[in-house]
Structures are given as structure tokens and as C-alpha cells.
N, C-alpha and C positions, 0 to 999 in steps of 0.2 A: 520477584520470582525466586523460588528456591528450587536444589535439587532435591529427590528423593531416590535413593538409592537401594535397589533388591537385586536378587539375586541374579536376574537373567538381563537387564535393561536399568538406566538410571530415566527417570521421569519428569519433566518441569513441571514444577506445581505455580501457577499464576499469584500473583498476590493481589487479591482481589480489591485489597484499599487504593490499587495503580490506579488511576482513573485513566480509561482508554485515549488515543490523541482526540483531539477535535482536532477535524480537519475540514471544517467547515470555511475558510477563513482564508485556505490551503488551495483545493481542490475547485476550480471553476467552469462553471458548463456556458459557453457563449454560444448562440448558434451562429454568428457569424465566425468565425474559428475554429477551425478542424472540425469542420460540418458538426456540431455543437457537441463533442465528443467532450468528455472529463479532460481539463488540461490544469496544469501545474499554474499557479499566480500567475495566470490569465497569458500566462509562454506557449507558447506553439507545439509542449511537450504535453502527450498528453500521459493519462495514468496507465493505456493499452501499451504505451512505448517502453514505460519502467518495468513495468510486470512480465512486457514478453523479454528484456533486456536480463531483466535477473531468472527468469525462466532458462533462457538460454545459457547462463552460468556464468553471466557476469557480476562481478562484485559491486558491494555499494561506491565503493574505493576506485574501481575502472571505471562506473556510470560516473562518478562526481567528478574524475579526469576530463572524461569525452563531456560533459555537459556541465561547466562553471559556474551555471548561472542556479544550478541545483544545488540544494543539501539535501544532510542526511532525515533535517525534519519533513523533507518532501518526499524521501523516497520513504521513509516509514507512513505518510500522510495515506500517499499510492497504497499500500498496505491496508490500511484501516479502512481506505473507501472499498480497497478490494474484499475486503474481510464481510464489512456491512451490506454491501450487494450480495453478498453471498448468505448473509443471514435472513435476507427481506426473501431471498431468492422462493416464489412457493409452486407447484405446478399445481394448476385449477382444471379439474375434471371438465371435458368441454357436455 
């Protein structure tokens, strides 16, 4: 990522050779646990927890306090599933 800097705002330009997480590996849907909700390496935390957790203005730094058994490739993992959900995301004319 780089910045690009003008006059009114600086802008983050992506560096598109990143290659995005795979969070496949990450991210686990069991229907027996958390009524088959997206949870973290199949932990009881699911991806709704992290995302309302950093919504609400907690840092990655106070989540990985209150939850030990987290890192920081988890709460970015959350991120990417959140991200992809949101790219699939289409509304279909009924």
C-alpha cells in the first residue's frame, strides 16, 4: 500500500501484487457451534463478535487482551470474510 497525497486529503492506493488473506483455513462454519454462525478455528468466537467488537471502538490490541486464544491473523481473517460477503453481497429483483 502506498500513500498518495493532494491537496484536500491523502488517499491509500492498494498494491495490487498483495495477494488478499486466505482465510479459508481460518474462518469455520460448523452447524453444531454458534448455530452454524462463521466462528474463528472452530473457537466459540465467531466473526459477528470481532466485527461488532472493533465496530464498537475496540482495538485489535484490547480484542487480543480480552481473547488470547486470538491473533492478529484472525481478526484480519474476520475482515476479509467480512469484506467477501460484502462483495458476493447482490439484491435479486423478486
Amino acid at each position: 500500500m502506498r500513500a498518495a497525497r493532494t491537496d484536500a486529503y491523502t488517499c491509500f492506493i492498494l498494491d495490487r501484487t498483495e495477494r488478499p488473506l486466505d482465510y479459508s483455513q481460518i474462518i469455520t462454519i460448523d452447524p453444531g457451534k454458534r448455530s452454524g454462525k462463521a466462528c474463528i478455528r472452530g473457537l466459540r468466537i465467531t466473526v459477528y463478535d470481532v466485527l461488532d467488537y472493533l465496530a464498537g471502538g475496540m482495538t485489535t490490541e484490547q480484542i487480543l487482551a480480552d481473547f488470547p486464544d486470538l491473533t492478529e491473523t484472525d481478526i484480519r481473517a474476520c475482515l476479509a470474510f467480512a469484506a467477501d460477503a460484502e462483495r458476493k453481497f447482490e439484491i435479486v429483483p423478486l
